[in-house]
C-alpha positions in Angstrom: 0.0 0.0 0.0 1.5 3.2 -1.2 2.6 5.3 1.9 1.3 8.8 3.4 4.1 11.6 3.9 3.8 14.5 6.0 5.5 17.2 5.4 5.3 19.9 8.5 8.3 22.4 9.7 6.2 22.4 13.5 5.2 18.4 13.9 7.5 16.0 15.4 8.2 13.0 13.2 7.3 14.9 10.0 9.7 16.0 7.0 10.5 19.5 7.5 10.3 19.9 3.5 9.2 18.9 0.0 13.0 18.0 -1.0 12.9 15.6 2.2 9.7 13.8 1.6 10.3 13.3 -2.3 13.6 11.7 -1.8 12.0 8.6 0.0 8.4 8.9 -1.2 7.5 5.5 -3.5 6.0 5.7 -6.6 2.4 6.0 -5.6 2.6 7.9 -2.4 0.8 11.3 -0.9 2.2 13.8 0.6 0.0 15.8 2.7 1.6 19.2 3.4 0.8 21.5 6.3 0.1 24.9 5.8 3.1 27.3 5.5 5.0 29.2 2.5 7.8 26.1 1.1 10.4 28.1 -0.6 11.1 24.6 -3.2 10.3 23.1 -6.4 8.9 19.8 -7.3 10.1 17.9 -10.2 8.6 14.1 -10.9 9.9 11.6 -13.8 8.2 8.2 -15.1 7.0 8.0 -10.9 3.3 8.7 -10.0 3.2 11.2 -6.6 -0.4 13.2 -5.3 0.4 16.7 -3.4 -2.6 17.6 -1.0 -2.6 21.2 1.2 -3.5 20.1 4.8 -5.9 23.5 6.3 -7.9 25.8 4.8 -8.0 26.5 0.9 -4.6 28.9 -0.1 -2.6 27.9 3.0 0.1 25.7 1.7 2.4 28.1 -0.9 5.3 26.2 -3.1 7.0 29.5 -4.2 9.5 28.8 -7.1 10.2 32.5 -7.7 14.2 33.0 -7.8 14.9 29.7 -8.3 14.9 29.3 -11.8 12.9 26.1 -12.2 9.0 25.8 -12.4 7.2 25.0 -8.9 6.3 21.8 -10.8 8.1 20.3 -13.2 6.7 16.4 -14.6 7.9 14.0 -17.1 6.2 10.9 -18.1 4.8 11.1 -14.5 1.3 10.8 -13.3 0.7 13.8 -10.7 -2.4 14.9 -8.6 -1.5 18.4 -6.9 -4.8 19.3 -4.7 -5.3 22.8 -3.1 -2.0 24.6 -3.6 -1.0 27.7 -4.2 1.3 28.0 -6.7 3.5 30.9 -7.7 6.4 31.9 -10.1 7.4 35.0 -10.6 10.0 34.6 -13.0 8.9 31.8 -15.4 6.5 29.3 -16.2 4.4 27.9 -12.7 3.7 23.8 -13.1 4.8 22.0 -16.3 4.0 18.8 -17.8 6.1 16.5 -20.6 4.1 13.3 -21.5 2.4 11.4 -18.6 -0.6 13.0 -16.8 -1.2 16.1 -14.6 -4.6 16.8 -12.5 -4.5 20.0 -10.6 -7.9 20.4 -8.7 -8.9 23.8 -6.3 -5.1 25.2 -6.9 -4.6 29.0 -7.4 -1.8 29.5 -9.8 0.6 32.7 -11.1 3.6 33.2 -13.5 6.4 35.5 -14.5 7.4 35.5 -18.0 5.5 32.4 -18.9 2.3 30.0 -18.4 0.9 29.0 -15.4 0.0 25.3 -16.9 1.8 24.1 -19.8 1.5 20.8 -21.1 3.5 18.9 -23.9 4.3 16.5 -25.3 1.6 13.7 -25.5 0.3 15.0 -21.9 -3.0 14.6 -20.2 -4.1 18.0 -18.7 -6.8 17.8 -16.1 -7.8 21.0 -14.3 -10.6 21.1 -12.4 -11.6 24.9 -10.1 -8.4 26.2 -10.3 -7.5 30.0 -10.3 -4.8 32.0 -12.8 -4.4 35.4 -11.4 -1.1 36.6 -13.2 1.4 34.7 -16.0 2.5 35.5 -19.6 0.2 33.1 -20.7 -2.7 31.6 -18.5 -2.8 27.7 -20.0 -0.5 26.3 -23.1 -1.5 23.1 -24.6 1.0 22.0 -26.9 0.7 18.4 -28.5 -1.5 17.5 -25.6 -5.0 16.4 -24.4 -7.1 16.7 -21.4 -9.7 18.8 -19.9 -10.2 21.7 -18.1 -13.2 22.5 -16.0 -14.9 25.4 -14.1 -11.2 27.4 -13.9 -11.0 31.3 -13.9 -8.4 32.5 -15.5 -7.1 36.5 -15.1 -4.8 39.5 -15.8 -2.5 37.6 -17.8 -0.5 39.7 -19.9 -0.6 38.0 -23.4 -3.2 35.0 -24.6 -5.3 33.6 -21.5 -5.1 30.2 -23.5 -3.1 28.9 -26.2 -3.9 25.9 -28.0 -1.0 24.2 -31.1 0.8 21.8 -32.5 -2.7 19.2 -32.7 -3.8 19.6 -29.4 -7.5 18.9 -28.6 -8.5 19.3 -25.0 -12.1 20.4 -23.9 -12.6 22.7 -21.7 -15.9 24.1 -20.2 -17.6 26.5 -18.0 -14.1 28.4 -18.0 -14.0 32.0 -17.8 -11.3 34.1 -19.3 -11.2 37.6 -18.7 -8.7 40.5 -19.0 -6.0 39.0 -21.0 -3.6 41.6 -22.8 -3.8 39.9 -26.3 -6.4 37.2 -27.0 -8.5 35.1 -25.0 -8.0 31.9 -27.0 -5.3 31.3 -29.3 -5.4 28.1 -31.4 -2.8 27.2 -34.1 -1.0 24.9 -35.5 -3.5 22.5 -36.3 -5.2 23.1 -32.8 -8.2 21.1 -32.2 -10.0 22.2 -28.9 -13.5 22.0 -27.8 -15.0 25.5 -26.3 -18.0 24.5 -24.1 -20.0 27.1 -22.1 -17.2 29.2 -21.5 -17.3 33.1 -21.2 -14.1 34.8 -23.2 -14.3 39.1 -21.9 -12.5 42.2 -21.8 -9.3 41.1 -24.1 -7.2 43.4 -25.4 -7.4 42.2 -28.6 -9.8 39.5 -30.6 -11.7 37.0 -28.2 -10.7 33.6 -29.9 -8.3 33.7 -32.9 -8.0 30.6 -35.1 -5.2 30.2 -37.2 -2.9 27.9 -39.3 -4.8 24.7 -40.2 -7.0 24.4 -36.9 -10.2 23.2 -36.5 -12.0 24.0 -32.8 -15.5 23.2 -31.4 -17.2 25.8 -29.8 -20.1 25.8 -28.4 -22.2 27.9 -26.2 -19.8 30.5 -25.8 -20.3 34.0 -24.3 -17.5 36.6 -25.9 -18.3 40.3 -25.1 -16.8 43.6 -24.4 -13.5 42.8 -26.4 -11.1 45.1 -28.2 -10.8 42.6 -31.1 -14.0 40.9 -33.1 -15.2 37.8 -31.1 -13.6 35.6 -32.9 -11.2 35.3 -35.7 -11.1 32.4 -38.2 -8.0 32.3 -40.0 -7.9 31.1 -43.8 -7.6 27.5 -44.0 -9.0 27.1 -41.1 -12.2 25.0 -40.1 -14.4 24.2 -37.3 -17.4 24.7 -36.1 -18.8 27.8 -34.0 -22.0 26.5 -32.4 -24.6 28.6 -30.4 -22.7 31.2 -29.3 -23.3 35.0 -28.0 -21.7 38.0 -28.3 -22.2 41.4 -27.0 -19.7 44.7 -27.2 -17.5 43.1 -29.5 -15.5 45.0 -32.3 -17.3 44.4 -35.1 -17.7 41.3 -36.8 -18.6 39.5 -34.0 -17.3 36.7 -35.9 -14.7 37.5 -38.9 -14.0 34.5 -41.5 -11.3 35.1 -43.5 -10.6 34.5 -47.5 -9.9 30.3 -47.2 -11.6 29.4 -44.1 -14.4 27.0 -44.1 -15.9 26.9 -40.6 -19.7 25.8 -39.5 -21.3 28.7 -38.2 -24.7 27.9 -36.6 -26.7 30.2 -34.6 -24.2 32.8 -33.7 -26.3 35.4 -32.2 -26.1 38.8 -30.5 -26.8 39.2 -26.8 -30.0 39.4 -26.3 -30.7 35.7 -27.7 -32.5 35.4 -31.0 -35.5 33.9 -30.9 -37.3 33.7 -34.0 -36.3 32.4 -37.6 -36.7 35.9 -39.3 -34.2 37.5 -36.5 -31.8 35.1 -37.1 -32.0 35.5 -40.6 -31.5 39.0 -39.5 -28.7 38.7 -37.0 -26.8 36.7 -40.1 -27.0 39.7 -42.1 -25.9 42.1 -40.3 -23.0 40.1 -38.9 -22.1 39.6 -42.8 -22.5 43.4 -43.5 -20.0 44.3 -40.8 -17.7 42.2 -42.1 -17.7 43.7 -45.0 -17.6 47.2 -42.9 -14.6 46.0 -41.2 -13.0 45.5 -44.8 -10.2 48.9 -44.9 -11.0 51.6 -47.3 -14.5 50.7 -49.9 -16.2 53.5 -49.1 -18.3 53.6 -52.4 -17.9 50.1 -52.7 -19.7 49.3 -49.0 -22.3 52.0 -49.7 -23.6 50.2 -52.6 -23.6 47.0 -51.8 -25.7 48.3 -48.8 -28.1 49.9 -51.2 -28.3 46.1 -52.9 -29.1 44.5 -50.0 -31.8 46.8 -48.7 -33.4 46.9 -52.1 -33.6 43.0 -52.1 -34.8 43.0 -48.3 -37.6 45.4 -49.2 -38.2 43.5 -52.4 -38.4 40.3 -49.6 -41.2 42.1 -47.1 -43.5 43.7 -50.0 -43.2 39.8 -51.7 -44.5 38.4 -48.1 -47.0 40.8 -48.4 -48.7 40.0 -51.3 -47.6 42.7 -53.4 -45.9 43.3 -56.4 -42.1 43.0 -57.3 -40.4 43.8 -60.7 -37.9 41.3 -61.7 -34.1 42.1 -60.6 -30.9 40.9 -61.6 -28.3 39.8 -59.1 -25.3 40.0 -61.7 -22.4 42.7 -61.1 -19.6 43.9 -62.9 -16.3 44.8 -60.4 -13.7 47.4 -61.8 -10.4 48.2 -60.4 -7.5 47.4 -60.3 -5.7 43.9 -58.2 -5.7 43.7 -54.7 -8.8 46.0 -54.1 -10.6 43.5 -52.3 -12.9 42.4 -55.5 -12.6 38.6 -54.7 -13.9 39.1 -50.4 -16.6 41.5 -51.5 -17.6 38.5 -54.1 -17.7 36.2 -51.8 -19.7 38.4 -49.2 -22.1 39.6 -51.4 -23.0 35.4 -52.2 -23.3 34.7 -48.5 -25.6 37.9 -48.5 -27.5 37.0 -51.0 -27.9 33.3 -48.9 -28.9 34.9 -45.8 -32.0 37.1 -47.6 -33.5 33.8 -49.0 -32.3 35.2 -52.6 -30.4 32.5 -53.3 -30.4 28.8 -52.5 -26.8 28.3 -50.9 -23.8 30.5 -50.5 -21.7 28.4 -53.5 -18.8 30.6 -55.0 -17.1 29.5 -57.7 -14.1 31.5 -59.4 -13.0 31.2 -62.9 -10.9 32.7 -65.2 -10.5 32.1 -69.1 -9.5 28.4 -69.5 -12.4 27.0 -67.4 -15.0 28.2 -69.7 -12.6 28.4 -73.3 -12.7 25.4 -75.2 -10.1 23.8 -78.0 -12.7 22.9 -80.7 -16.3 24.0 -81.7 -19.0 22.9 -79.3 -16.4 22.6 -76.5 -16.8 26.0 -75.2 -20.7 25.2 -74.5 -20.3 22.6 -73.0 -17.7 24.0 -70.4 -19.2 27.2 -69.9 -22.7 25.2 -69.4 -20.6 22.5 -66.8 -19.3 25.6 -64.7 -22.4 27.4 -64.5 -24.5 24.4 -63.5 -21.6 24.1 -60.6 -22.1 27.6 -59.5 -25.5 27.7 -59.5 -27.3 28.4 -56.4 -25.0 30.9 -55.3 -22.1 33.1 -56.8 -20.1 32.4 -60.1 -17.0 35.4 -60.1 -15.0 35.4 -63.5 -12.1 37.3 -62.9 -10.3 39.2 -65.3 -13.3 38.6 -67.6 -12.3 40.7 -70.3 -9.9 38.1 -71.6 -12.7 36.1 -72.8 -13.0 38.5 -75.7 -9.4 38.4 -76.5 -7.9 36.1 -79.2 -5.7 33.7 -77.8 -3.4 33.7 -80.8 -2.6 31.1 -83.2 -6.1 30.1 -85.3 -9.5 29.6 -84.1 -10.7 31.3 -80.5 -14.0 31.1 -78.6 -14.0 33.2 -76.0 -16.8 35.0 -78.0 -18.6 31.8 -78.0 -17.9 31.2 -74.0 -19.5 35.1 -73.7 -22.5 34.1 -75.9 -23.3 31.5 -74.0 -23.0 32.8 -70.8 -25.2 36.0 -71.6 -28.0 33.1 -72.2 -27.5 31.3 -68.8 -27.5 34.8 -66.7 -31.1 35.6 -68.1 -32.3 31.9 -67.7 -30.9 31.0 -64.3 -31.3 34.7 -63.0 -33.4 33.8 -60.2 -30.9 30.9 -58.7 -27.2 32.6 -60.3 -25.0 35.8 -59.2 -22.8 36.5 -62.1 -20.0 39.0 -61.2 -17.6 39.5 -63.6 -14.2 41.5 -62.4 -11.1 43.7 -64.2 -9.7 46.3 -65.0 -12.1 49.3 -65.9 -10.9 50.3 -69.4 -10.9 46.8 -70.4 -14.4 45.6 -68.9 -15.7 48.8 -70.7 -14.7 47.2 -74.2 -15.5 43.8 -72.6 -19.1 44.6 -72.3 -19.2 45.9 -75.8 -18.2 42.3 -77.1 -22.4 41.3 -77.0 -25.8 43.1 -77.7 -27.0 42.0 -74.4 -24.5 41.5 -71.9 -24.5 45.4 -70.2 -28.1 45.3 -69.8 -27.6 41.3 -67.7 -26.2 43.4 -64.9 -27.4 45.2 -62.3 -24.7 47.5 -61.3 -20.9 48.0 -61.8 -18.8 48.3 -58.7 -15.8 50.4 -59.0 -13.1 50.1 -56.6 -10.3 52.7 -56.4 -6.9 51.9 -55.4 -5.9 52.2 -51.5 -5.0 55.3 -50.3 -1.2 55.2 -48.3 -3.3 55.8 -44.8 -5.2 52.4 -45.9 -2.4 50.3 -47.6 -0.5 51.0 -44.0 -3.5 50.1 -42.0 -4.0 46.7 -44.4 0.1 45.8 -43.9 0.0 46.4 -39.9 -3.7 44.1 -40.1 -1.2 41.5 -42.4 1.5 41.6 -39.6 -0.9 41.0 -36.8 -2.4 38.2 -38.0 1.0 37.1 -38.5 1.7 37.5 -34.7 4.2 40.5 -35.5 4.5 44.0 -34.0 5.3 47.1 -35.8 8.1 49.3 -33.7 7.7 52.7 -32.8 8.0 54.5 -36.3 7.6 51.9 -38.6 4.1 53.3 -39.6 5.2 56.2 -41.1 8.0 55.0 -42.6 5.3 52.1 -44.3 3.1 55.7 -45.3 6.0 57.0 -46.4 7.1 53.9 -48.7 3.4 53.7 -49.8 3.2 57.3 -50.8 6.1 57.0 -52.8 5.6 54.4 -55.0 4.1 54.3 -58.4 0.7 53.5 -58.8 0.8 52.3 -62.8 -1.2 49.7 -64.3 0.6 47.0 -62.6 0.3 48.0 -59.0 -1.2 45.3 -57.1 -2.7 47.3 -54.1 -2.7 44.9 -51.2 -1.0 42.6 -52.9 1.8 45.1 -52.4 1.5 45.3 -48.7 1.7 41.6 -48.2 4.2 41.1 -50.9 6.1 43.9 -48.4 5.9 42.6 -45.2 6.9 39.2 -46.6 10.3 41.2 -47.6 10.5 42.7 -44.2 10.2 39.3 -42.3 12.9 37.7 -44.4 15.2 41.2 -43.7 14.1 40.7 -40.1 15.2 36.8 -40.0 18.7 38.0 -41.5 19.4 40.7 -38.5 18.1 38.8 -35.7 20.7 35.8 -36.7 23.5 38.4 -36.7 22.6 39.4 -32.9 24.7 36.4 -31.6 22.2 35.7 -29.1 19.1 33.7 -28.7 16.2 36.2 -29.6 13.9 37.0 -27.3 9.9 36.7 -27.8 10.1 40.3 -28.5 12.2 40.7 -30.5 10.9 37.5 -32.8 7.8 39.8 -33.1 9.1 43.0 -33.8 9.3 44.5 -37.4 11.5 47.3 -37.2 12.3 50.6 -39.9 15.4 49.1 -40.7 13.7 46.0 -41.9 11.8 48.1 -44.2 15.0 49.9 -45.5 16.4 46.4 -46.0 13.4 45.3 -48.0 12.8 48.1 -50.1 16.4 48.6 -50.5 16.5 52.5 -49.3 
């Protein structure tokens, strides 16, 4: 039978510390620890040990801070550490490697670092535990678990961070004042959110990013800096039931890419009928598109679309009248104006107001619809439609279909023949939207009798101004988890304003194809520091990184 140990600096017969009592206690054992500050640190490897604070709830303190290892360190061990206090203030609190930790009714706080981390394969149970202070609150990398009715609080960066495949669950946790985010999950991160109430970040409430796919479900998120959540492209998921209130807006923002399942998101108060939801979905989609930088004109109209087709919706219910509208568009502008998001907003729109059947979007360019041979170009053109239909079909740079190809027969003007026929015969279940360059889409529209009058509206939209392609490049380094040093911005407005804005300039495009410069300029001075870099500096862009990448 495994053995008892009491540790105690005031009873006879018991060890006077931790470092006494773990270097006899058997695999198996408990020590029971009277209360008392223990100025010690705990570390376990391929044993199994259960710490339990003797007294009333926050009497027993294991105080690591100073010594330079975490109050609890495990590895391949199987620990139980019950109604501790835990604290320090110099680096991460109680780490796990493989094996499995359960902390139950412990009250926790960190340095520079997470009060829980677990790696490696590990088990994570928490279960009423307290983070009051710590870089991070909880880090689950490559590990598993669950954590349970915790509070976590005041920690200086992301109050949870889940990567590298991890998929614990956690429920009826509440996460509040965290300096960044909330939740962070990356790297292929694969929590379940249940019930849990994310408030007052400094930034976004849960940001998803790089190939993960979370659950959550019944979630509260309100009054933070940041939209509720953030879904990163290529990621999935599923965002189930949740509310938000005092959020920036979107409450939920879903980038170019990502495919989550959103299902009755809703604004505090609850929605309760199946016209406000329809509602609620609509305006969530409309301030996406408001939270798009720059668009002035572009925002205004495709507000004036949406309220005509909502209008067009109520007088339908009520038995009167409504003329027959196209949904089709034409998009001018140059690249990188956004023409490909608004698309796809404008489909999802259309999804939410019962317009059209499902939010499909399907993009093309010349050689999906252009065949090699007579008849061929029918038959594509006819193949790609019939995929779009029910939602949005966006052929970009569409002017190309009236341009000869070179070299003997073309049928582009075959492919725009045809598709002038489908847009008036599918108009009530299709969204057309054809994209380029203004000059050329002018002659583009010229190339058939009918094709102008197929479309309800041209979109222009006007290249970004330097206060907006700055704004867009510090948007592309946050979401890359980098910081812009004091006086980078107006050296970026500065490069911006300076550039040439011919034919060819890609608009945000540029700004990304920037920053990608500056973090490769970045990754060659940081390896000339001779020192490991710290997080800081790993996040910081700097105005010398832009003078390397622009080559001033």
């Amino acid at each position: 039978m495994a053995r008892t140990l009491l540790v105690s600096t005031r009873q006879h017969g018991a060890y006077p510390t931790l470092a006494d009592a773990l270097e006899i206690a058997e695999s198996g054992a408990t020590i029971s620890i009277e209360p008392g500050e223990y100025r010690e640190t705990v570390a376990v490897a391929d044993s199994s040990l259960t710490l339990v604070a003797l007294g009333e709830p926050g009497a027993v303190t294991l105080d690591a801070t100073g010594l330079g290892r975490p109050a609890v360190s495990t590895r391949d061990a199987t620990v139980t550490l019950r109604g501790l206090t835990l604290r320090c203030g110099d680096g991460q609190t109680v780490h796990a490697s493989g094996g499995r930790l359960e902390l139950t009714d412990c009250v926790l706080s960190a340095g520079y670092g997470a009060a829980i981390t677990a790696t490696d394969g590990a088990e994570l149970r928490a279960g009423s535990c307290r983070i009051t202070a710590g870089q991070y609150g909880i880090v689950c990398s490559d590990a598993t678990g669950v954590i349970e009715a915790c509070e976590i609080s005041d920690v200086t960066d992301d109050g949870i961070i889940v990567r590298l495949g991890a998929d614990p669950t956690i429920r009826t946790t509440t996460i509040t004042r965290s300096g960044y985010r909330g939740v962070y999950v990356y790297q292929s991160g694969r929590p379940t959110l249940d019930s849990c109430e994310i408030s007052r970040t400094g930034d976004v409430g849960v940001a998803i990013a790089y190939d993960s796919s979370p659950t959550l479900r019944s979630c509260h998120v309100h009054h933070t800096r940041g939209v509720g959540i953030l879904v990163g492209s290529g990621c999935g998921g599923t965002i189930e039931d949740c509310r938000f209130e005092e959020t920036a807006a979107p409450e939920i923002l879903v980038e170019p890419g990502a495919n989550p399942t959103i299902s009755a998101a809703r604004l505090t108060p609850a929605i309760t009928t199946e016209d406000d939801g329809a509602q609620a979905e609509v305006e969530k989609l409309l301030g996406q598109l408001d939270a798009m930088v720059g668009l002035a004109a572009v925002k205004s109209e495709v507000r004036a679309l949406i309220d005509e087709m909502q209008v067009n919706t109520w007088r339908r219910e009520a038995g009167l009248s409504v003329g027959a509208v196209s949904h089709h568009l034409i998009f001018t502008g140059a690249p990188g104006t956004g023409k490909t998001t608004v698309a796809r907003l404008y489909g999802q729109l259309l999804k939410s107001l019962g317009v059209l059947p499902d939010g499909t979007f399907k993009e093309v360019s010349r050689r999906d619809l252009v065949g090699q041979y007579i008849g061929h170009t029918a038959e594509k053109t006819a193949a790609v439609v019939e995929e779009a239909t029910g939602g949005v079909l966006f052929i970009d740079e569409a002017y190309t279909l009236s341009r000869s190809s070179g070299g003997g027969a073309d049928f582009g003007q075959e492919a725009v023949d045809m598709l002038v026929k489908l847009m008036e015969d599918r108009r009530d279940s299709l969204a057309v939207i054809v994209a380029g360059y203004t000059v050329e889409m002018s002659d583009f529209l010229d190339t058939n009798s009918g094709l102008a009058s197929r479309f309800a509206k041209t979109l222009e939209f006007e290249n970004y101004s330097p206060d907006e392609l700055t704004l867009i490049a510090g948007r592309i380094a946050a979401s890359d988890d980098y910081l812009l040093a004091p006086g980078l911005e107006d050296g970026l407005f500065e490069w911006f304003a300076g550039i040439d804005r011919g034919a060819n300039f890609g608009n945000a495009r540029e700004a990304r194809k920037l920053l990608e410069g500056m973090r490769k300029a970045q990754s060659g001075r940081l390896r000339k520091l001779g020192r490991v870099p710290s997080r800081d500096d790993l996040r910081t862009l700097t105005l010398d990184d832009l003078l390397a990448a622009t080559g001033s």
